[in-house]
C-alpha positions as CSV (number, residue, x, y, z in Angstrom):
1,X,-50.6,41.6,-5.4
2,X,-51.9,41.7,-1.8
3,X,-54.3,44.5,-1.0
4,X,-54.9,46.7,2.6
5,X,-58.1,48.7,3.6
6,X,-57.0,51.5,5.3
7,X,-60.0,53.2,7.4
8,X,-59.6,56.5,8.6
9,X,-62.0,59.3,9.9
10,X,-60.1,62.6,10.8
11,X,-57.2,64.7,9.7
12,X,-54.9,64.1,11.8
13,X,-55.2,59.9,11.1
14,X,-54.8,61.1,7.0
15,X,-51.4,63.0,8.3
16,X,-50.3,60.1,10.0
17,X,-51.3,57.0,7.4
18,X,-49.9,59.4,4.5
19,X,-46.3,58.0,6.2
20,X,-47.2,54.5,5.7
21,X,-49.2,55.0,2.3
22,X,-45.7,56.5,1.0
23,X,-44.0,53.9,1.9
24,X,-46.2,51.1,0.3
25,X,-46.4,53.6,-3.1
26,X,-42.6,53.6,-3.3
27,X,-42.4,49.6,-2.7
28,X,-45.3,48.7,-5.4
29,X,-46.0,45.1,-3.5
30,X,-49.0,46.1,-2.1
31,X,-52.4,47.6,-3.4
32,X,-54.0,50.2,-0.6
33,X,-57.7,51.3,-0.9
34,X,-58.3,54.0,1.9
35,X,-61.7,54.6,3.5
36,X,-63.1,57.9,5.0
37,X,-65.7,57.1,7.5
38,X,-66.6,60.9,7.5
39,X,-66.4,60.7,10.8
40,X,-64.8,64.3,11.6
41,X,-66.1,66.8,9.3
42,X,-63.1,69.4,8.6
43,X,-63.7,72.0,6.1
44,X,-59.9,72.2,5.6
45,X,-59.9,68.4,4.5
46,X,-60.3,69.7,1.0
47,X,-58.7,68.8,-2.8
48,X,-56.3,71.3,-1.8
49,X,-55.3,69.6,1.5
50,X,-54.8,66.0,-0.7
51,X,-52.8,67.8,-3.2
52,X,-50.2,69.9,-0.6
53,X,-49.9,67.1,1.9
54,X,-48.8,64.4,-0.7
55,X,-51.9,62.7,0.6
56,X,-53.8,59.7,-1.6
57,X,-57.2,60.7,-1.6
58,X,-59.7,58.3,-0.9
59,X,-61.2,56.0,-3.0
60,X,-64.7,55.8,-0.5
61,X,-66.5,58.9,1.2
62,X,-68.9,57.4,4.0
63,X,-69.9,60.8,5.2
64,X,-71.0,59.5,8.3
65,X,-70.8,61.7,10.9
66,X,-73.0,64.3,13.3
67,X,-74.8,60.7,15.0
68,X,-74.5,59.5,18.9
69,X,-71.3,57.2,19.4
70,X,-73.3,54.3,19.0
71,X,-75.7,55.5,16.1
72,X,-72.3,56.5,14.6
73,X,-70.6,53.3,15.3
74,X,-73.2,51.2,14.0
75,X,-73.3,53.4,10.5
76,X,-70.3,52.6,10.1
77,X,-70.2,49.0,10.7
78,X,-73.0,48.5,7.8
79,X,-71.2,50.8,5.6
80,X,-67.5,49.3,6.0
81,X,-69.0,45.8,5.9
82,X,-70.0,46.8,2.1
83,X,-67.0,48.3,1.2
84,X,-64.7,44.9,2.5
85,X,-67.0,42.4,0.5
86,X,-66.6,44.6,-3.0
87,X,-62.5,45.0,-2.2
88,X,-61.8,42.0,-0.2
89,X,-58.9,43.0,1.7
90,X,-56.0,40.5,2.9
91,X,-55.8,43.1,5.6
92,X,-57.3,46.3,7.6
93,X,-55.1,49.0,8.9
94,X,-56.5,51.2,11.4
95,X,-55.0,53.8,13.6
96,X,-55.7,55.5,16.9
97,X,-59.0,55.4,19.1
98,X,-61.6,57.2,17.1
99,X,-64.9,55.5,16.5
100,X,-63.8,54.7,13.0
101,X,-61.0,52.5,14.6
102,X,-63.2,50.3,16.3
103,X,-65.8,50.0,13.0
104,X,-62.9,49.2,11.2
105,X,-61.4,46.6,13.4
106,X,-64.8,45.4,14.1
107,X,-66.5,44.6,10.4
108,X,-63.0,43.2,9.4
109,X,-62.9,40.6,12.2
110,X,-67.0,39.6,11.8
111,X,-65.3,38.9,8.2
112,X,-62.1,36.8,9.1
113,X,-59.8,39.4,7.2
114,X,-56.8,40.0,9.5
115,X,-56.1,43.6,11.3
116,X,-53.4,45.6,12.1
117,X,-53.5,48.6,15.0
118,X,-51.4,51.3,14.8
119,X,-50.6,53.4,17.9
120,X,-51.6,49.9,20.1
121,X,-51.4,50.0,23.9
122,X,-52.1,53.6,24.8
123,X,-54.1,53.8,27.7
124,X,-55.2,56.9,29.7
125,X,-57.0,54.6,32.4
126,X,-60.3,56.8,31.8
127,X,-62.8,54.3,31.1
128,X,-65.0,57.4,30.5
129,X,-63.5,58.4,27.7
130,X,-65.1,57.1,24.6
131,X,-61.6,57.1,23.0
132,X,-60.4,54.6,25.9
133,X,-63.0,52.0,25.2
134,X,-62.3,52.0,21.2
135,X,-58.5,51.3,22.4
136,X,-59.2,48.6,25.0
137,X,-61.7,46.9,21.8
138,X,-59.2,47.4,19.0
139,X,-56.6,46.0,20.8
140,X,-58.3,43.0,21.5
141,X,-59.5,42.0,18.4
142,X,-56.4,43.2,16.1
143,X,-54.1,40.6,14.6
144,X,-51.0,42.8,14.7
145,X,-50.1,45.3,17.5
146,X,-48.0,48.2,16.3
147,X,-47.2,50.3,19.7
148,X,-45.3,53.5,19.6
149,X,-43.8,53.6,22.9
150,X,-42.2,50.5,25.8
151,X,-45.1,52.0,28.0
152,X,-47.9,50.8,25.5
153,X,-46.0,47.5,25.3
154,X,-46.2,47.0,28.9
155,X,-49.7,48.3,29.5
156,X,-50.9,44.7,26.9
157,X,-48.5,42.8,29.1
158,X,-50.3,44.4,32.2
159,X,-53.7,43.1,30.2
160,X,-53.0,39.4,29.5
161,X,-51.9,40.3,26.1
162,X,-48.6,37.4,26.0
163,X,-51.5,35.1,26.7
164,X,-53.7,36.9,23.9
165,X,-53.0,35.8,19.7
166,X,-51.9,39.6,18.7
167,X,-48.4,39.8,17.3
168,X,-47.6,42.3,19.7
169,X,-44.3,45.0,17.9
170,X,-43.0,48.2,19.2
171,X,-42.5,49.9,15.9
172,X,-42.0,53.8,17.7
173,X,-44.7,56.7,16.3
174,X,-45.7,57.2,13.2
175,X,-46.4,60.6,13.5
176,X,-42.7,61.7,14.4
177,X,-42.0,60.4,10.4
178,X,-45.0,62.7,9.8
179,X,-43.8,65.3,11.7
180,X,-40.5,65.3,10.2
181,X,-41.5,65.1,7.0
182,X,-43.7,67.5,6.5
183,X,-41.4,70.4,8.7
184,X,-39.3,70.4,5.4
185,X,-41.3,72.4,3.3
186,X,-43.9,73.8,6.3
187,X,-42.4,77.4,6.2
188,X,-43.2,77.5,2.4
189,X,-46.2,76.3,2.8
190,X,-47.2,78.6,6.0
191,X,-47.5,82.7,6.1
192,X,-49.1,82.3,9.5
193,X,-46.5,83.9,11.7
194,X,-45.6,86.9,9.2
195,X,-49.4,87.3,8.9
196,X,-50.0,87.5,12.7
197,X,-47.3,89.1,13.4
198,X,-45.4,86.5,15.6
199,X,-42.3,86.7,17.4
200,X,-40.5,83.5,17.3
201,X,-40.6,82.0,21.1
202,X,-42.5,85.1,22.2
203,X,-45.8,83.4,22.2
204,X,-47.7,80.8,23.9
205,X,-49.5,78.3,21.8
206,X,-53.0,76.7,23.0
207,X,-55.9,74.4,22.0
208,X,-58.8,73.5,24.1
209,X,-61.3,70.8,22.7
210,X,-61.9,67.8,24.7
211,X,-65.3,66.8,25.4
212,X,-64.5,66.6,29.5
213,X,-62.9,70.3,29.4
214,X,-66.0,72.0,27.6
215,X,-68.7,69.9,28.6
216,X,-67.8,70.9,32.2
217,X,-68.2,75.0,32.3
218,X,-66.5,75.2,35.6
219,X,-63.7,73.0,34.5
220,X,-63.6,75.5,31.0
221,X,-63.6,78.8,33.3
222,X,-60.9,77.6,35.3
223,X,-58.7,76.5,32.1
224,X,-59.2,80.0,30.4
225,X,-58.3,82.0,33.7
226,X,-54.6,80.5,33.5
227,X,-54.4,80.5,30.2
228,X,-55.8,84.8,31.1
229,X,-52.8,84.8,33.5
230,X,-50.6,83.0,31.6
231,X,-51.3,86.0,28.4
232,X,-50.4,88.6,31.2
233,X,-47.2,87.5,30.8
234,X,-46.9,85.9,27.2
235,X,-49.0,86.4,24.2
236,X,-51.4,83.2,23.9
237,X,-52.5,82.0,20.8
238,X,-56.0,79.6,20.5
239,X,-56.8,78.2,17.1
240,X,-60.4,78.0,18.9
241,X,-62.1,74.4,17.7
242,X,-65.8,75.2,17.3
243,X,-67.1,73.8,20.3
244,X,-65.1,75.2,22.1
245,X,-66.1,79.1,20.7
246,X,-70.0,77.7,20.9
247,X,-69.5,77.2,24.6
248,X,-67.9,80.8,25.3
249,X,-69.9,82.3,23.0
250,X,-73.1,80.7,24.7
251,X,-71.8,81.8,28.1
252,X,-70.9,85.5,27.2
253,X,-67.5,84.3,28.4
254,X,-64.7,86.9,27.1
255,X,-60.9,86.9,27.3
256,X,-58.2,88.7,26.1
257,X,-56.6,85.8,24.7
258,X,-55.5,86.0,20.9
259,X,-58.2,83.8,19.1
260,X,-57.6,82.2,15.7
261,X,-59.7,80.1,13.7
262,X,-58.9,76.6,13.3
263,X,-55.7,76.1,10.9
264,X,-54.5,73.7,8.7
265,X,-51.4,71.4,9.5
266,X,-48.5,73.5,7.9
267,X,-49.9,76.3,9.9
268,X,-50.3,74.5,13.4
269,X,-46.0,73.2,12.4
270,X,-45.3,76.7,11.9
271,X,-46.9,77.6,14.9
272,X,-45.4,74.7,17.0
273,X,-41.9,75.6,15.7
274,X,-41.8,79.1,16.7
275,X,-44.0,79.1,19.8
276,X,-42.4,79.5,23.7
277,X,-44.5,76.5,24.6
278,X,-47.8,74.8,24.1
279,X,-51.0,74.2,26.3
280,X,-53.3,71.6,25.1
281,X,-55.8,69.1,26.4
282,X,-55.2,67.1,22.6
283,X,-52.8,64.0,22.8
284,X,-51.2,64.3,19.7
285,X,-49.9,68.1,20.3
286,X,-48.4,66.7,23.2
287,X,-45.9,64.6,21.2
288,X,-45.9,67.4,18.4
289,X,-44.7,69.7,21.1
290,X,-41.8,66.9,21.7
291,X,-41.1,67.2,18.6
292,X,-40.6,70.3,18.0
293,X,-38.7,70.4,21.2
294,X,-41.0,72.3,22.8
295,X,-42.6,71.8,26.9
296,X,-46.0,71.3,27.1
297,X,-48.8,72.1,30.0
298,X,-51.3,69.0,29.7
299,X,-54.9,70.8,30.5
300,X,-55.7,67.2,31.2
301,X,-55.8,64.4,34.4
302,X,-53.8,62.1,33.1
303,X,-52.4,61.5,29.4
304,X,-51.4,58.5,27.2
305,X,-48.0,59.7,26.7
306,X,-46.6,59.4,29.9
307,X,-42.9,59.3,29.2
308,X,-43.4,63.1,28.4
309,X,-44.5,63.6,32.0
310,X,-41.8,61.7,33.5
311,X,-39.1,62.9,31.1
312,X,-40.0,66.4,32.5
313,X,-41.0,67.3,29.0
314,X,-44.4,68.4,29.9
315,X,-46.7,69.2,32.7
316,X,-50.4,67.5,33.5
317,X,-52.6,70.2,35.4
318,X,-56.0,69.1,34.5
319,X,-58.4,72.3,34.5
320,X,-56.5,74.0,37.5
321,X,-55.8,77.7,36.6
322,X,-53.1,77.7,39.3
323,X,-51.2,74.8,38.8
324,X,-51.1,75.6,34.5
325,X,-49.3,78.9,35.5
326,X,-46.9,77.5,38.2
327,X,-46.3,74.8,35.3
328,X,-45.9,77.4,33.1
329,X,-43.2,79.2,35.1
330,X,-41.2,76.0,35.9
331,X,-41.2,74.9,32.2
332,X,-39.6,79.0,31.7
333,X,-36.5,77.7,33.3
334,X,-36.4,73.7,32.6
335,X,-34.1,72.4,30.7
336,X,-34.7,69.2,29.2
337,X,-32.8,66.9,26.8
338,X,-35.2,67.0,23.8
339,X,-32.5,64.9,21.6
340,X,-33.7,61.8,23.6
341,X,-35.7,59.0,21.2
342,X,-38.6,58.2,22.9
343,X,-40.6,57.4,19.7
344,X,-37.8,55.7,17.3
345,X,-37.4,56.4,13.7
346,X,-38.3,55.5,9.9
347,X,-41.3,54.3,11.9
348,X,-43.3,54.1,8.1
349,X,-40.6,51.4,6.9
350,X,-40.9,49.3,9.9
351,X,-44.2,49.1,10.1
352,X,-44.5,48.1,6.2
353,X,-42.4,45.5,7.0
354,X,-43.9,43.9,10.3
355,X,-47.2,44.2,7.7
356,X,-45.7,42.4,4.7
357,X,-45.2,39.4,7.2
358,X,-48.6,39.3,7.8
359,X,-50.2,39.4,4.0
């Protein structure tokens, strides 16, 4: 039997590989052992989470985290190195941009075991964006290219890439067979809008984290001042990311904003599903907003998922407190086709196919 490494080193890169992970289960031709790098420390990444999600749990902890990018990086290198010569792999899955991406990617290839790159070919065109530069790498060095959307096909063509080995496949995004999975059974799972007492589209739903949004305290000012306006008008709910709370709490900077604390997955679908809209500076809520068929204000300068922007499904604004509420009173009254597939489907089976080529 073939076997995969799967590294992974948050939450939401568990939600998304679970998809794949069932799918190789169900088909018993391939063995999986899945790595966490550690790399995001989430309190909510308990047994329980495993157990509820229909998650495998995984067979190596590296509990590396808390380090600079490169310290971190490094770590992980050394560590995943170990773990490939005790398994050795026919391949390595990894997803995304995080730093555990490029580890991955990179102790696999100093190893000659082939990879494989799911959500290939986003590019924000930030080089100053540490997730950026783990794309850009990852790409390069994967054996197998698995891009969610035609614009992250053409951005490798824009590169060189049909002069470049990688098997490059648009296999649509995984997370929209998370996404629908996982909405079947959320409202069982959730009592997060009976326990705060939520309206169904009579709220607006918000998360602030990125490093360039609370780094910058102007930038963070001017982001919570329309999102201020914005609860003048509809009640907005921040699951508030520790950072983010640090930063305001640091700068005695006060709103009347409905705060939260951060919340697992069934509770962010719950929320998604019965929210008037979303405001988020995260790339994945963009698409879970899609999803949900919900508009979304991008608190961002540009954003990987582009088609949103030009489909009219969301709005970029960057940090700019006026443009996020005249966003927010054009999406009131837009009417976009949210039945439009942008990101295909059974996603999980076609990449576990384009995969078993490879082994």
């Amino acid at each position: 039997m073939k076997k995969i490494v799967t590294i992974l080193g948050a939450r939401p890169q568990f939600v998304k590989a679970a998809v794949l992970s069932r799918v190789i289960s169900k088909n018993n031709e391939i063995e999986e052992v899945i790595v966490h790098t550690g790399q995001h420390y989430d309190a909510n990444m308990s047994n329980i989470f495993f157990d509820e999600m229909d998650i495998p749990k995984p067979k190596y902890n590296l509990a590396i985290n808390g380090l600079s990018h490169g310290a971190m990086t490094g770590q992980m290198l050394i560590k995943i190195e170990e773990v490939l010569k005790d398994e050795k792999p026919d391949l390595v899955v990894v997803y995304g941009d995080t730093n555990s991406t490029l580890a991955g990617a990179l102790a696999a290839k100093k190893m000659d075991i082939k990879v494989a790159h799911i959500e290939a070919g986003l590019r924000s065109f930030n080089i100053k964006m540490p997730e950026e530069i783990n794309r850009i790498l990852t790409d390069r060095i994967s054996d197998i290219l698995l891009c969610p959307t035609d614009t992250a096909i053409e951005n490798l063509q824009n590169e060189g890439f049909d002069n470049f080995p990688p098997k490059v496949i648009k296999s649509g995004d995984i997370m929209k067979d998370a996404v629908e999975f996982y909405s079947e059974f959320s409202a069982d799972k959730s009592s997060i809008i009976k326990n705060l007492k939520l309206q169904k589209n009579e709220f607006v739903l918000a998360t602030i984290h990125r490093q360039e949004n609370t780094d910058n305290i102007e930038s963070l000012k001017s982001i919570f001042q329309g999102l201020e306006e914005i609860n003048k008008l509809k009640k907005v709910v921040i699951p508030l990311h520790p950072r983010t709370k640090a930063i305001l709490e640091n700068n005695n900077l006060k709103y009347n904003i409905t705060f939260i604390d951060p919340v697992g997955y069934f509770d962010m679908l719950e929320l998604l599903k019965n929210c008037n809209l979303v405001v988020t500076d995260s790339g994945g809520l963009q698409k879970e907003a899609f999803f949900n068929k919900k508009h979304c204000i991008i608190a961002r300068e540009e954003t990987e998922w582009v088609e949103l922007v030009t489909n009219n499904f969301a709005k970029i604004v960057g940090s700019n407190s006026v443009k996020m509420v005249d966003a927010y009173n054009y999406l009131q009254n837009s009417k976009a086709d949210f039945s439009i597939n942008l990101y295909g489907s059974n996603v999980g089976e076609h990449i576990y196919n384009e995969l078993l080529k490879l082994l």
